[in-house]
N, C-alpha and C positions, 0 to 999 in steps of 0.2 A: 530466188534472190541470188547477186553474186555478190562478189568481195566487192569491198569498198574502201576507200584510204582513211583509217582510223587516226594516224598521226604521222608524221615522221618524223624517220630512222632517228636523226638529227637531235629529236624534243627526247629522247629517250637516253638517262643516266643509266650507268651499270649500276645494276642489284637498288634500284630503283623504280618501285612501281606509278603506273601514272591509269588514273580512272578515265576512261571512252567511254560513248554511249551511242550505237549502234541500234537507229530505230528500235529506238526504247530500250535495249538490252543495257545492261552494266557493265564491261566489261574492265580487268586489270591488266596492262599489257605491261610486262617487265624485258626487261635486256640482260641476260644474267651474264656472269664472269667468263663466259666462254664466249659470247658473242654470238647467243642464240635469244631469238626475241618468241616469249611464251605469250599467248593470250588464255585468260584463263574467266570462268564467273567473279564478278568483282563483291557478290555477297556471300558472308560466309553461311554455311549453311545451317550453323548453331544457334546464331543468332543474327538479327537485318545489320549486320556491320558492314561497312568499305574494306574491301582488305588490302584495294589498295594504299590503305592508311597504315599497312598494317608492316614486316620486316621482311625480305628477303633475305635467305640463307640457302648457300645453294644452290639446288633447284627446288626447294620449298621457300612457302608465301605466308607466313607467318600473321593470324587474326591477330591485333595488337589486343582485343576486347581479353579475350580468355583461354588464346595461346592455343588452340588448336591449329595446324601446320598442315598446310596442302599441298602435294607434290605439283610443282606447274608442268609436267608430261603427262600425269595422267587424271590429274584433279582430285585424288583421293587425299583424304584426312590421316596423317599418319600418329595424330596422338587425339584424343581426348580432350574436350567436351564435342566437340562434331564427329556424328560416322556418317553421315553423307556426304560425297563430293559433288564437287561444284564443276560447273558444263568446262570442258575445253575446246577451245576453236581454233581451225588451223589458220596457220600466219603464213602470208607468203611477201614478199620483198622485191619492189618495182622501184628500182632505182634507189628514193631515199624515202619513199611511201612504205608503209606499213598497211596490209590490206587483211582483213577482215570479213569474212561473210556472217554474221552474227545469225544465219537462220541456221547454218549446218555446224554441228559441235561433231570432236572426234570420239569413234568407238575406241576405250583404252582401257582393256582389264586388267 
């Protein structure tokens, strides 16, 4: 599969997340305070929440349900009730598209 234009640049607030859906996948795409755009799994892995419902801080994405915080670089859990992370996918920026391949997620230890 290759990337594909998920939204654009434009529909995207700082430290605002917004829910895509990439043949079938869920994804959270945020624009943080530096003017880096993350795409990250948009379910938490604690429990079936949005997260992109959920806060940005950051570069963590904040489950609004039960406050467990995922780094959006590398999708890990940095506090408690979640220890799994959630897929991340790399972002690339065509013009004012935001593109997305929802099959390949990055390896981030």
């Amino acid at each position: 599969m290759t990337a594909q234009k998920a939204l654009s640049l434009s529909e995207l607030e700082q430290d605002t997340p917004v829910r895509v859906e990439l043949d079938g996948v869920p994804i959270a795409v945020v624009l943080d305070s530096e003017g880096e755009v993350h795409a990250i799994g948009d379910t938490c892995t604690h429990g079936d929440i949005s997260l992109s419902e959920g806060f940005v801080e950051g570069d963590t994405l904040e489950c609004w349900a039960h406050g467990s915080a995922f780094s959006l670089r590398t999708g890990h859990p940095l506090n408690l009730p979640a220890y799994e992370p959630v897929p991340v996918y790399e972002v690339t920026i065509d013009g004012d598209d935001v593109m997305i391949d929802p099959s390949v997620t990055k390896i981030v230890k």
